[in-house]
N, C-alpha and C positions, 0 to 999 in steps of 0.2 A: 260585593264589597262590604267589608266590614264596617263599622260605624262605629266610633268612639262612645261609651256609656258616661255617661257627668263627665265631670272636668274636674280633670289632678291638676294640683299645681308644679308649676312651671319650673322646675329647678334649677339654680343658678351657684349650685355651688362652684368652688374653683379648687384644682389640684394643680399643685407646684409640684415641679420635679429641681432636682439639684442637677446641675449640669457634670460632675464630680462625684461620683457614686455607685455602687451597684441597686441601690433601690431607690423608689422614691418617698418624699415625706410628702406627707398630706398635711397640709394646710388648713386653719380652720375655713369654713363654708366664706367666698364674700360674696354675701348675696346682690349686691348691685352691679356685679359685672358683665353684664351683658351686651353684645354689639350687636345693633338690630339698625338692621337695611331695608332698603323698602325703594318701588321704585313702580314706574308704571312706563307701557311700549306700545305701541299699535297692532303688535302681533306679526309679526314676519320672524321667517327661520332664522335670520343675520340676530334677531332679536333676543330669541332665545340664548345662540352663541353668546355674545355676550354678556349676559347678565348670568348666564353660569358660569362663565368664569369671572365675573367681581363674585358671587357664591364662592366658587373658589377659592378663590385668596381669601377671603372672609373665614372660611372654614378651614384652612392650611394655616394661618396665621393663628387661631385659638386653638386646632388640634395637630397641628400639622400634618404630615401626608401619613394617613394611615387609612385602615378599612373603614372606620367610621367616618370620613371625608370622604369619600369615595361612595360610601352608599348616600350621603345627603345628596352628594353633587347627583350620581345615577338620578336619584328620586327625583329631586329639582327637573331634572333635563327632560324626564320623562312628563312630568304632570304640564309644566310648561309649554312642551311639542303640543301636548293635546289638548290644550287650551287655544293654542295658536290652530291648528287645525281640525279641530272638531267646536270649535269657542266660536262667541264673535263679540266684535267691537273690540276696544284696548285691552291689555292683561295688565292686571295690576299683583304685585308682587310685595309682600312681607315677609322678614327671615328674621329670626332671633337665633345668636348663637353664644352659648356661654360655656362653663366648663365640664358641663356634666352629659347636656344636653343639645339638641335644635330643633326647632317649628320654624314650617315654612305654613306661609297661606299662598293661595295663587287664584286669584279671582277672575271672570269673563263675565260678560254679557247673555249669553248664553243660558238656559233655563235648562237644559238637556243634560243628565246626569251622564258619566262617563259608565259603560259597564266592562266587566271583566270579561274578556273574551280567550277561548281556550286555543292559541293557535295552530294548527298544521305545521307541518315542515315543510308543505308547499306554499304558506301564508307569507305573505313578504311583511306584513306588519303585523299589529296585534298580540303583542305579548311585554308592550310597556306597563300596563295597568296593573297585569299580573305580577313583573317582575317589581314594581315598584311594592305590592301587598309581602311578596318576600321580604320584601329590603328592610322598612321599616319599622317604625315600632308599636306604632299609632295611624288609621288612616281617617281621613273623616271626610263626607260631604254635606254642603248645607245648601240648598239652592232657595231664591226666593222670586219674588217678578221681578227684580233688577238684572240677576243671572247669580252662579253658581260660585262657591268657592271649595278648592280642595286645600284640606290641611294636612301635614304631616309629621310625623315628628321623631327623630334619628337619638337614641339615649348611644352615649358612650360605653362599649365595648370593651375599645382596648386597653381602657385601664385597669381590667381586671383579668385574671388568667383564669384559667378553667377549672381552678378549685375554688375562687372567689376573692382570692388573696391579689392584694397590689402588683400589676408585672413587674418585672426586674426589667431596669434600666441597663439597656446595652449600650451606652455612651463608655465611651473610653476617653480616659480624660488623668 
């Protein structure tokens, strides 16, 4: 597992799109927009369901359905499962989501580091951790004698196309 070296800061910039257009303008940065959830469960699978999806709306509502909503959620669902099942005691969860960026935290009781495991085809499980180090962008573990937290953190993609340049807005309007 990779481990995050110092701490960036946290970007919070915001991009408007015009609804009426073929591209979008970019808005100056507003740095105070961010929606940050935060919630704690006992740990059961019903538990995890749910709280990925208020993730989701959370992250569909500042990015709407796109690839970068989708690998936050993925990641979430994945770090959270193995919290609930490899963790113990309640899970405690922190998400921050604004317009550039996301960090999730996801804490247990638990002192026992999560590791990367390389799965089989015959393996029924074992290839969340891995797929999650794909997905993201950021991954980090801190464990102490309380237990462990994984952090993550999902930068926006699809606002840029493959040469660097702002995507073109396919609304029709």
């Amino acid at each position: 597992m990779q481990q995050s070296r110092g701490t960036e800061p946290f970007d919070t910039g915001r991009t408007v799109r015009r609804k009426h257009g073929a591209r979008p303008e970019r808005a100056q940065p507003d740095r105070s927009r961010v929606n940050s959830l935060s919630w704690s469960f006992p740990g059961t699978p019903a538990d995890v369901s749910c709280s990925r999806h208020w993730l989701a709306i959370a992250a569909t509502e500042a990015w709407g359905e796109c690839e970068d909503t989708d690998r936050l959620v993925l990641a979430y669902s994945e770090i959270a499962t193995n919290a609930v099942v490899h963790g113990a005691g309640p899970v405690t969860v922190a998400a921050q989501i604004c317009a550039t960026s996301a960090r999730c935290e996801i804490a247990d009781r638990s002192t026992r580091l999560p590791k990367v495991r390389h799965a089989t085809a015959g393996d029924l499980g074992g290839r969340g951790l891995e797929m999650v180090e794909l997905t993201v962008d950021r991954l980090r573990v801190a464990a102490d004698e309380v237990g462990k937290t994984v952090s993550f953190e999902v930068g926006r993609r699809d606002e840029r196309d493959e040469s660097g340049s702002p995507a073109e807005d396919d609304t029709e309007g």
